[in-house]
C-alpha positions in Angstrom: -15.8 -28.6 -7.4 -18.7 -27.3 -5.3 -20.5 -25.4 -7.6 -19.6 -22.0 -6.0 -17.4 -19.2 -8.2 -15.6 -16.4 -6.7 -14.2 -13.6 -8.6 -10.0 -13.4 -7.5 -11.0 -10.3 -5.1 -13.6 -12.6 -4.0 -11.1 -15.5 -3.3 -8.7 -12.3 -1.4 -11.4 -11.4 1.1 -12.2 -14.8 1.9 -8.9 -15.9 2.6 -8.0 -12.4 4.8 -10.7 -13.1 7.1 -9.9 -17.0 7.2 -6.3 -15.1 8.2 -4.2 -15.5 5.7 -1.9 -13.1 3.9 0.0 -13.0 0.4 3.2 -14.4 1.1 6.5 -12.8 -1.2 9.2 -14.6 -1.4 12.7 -13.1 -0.7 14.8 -12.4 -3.9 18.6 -11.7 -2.6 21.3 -12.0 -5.1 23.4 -14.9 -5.4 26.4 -12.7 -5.6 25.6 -10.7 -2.6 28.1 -9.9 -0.1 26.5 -9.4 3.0 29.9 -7.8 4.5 30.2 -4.5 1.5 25.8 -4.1 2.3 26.5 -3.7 6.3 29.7 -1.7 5.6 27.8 0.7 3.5 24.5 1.4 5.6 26.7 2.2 8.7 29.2 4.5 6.3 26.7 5.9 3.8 23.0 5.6 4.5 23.2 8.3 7.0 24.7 10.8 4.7 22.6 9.9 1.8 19.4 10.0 4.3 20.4 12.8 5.6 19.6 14.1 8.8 15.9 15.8 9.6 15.8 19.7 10.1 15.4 21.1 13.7 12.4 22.5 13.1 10.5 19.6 11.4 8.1 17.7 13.8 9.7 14.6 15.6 
C-alpha cells in the first residue's frame, strides 16, 4: 500500500516498540468443571510438587 516491505520479524519489532504484544487466546474446555480443578490443586498439587529440600536456596 505504501511501497514499504517488512519481513514478519520486521513487522514483530515494529509493533513491540509501537507496544504491542502477541495476544493468545484462552482455550478451556467446554466440559470443564471448575469445582474437581480447585478441589485437586488444594488436595494434590502440593504432593505431586512436592516440597523443596532444607538445604536448597530459598
Amino acid at each position: 500500500m505504501f511501497g514499504h516491505r517488512y519481513t514478519p520479524r520486521g513487522v514483530s519489532y515494529l509493533l513491540h516498540r509501537l507496544g504491542w504484544s502477541p495476544q493468545v487466546p484462552v482455550h478451556r474446555a467446554a466440559e470443564r468443571d471448575e469445582q474437581a480443578v480447585e478441589s485437586w490443586r488444594t488436595e494434590q498439587w502440593s504432593r505431586v510438587r512436592g516440597r523443596p529440600s532444607s538445604w536448597a536456596r530459598g
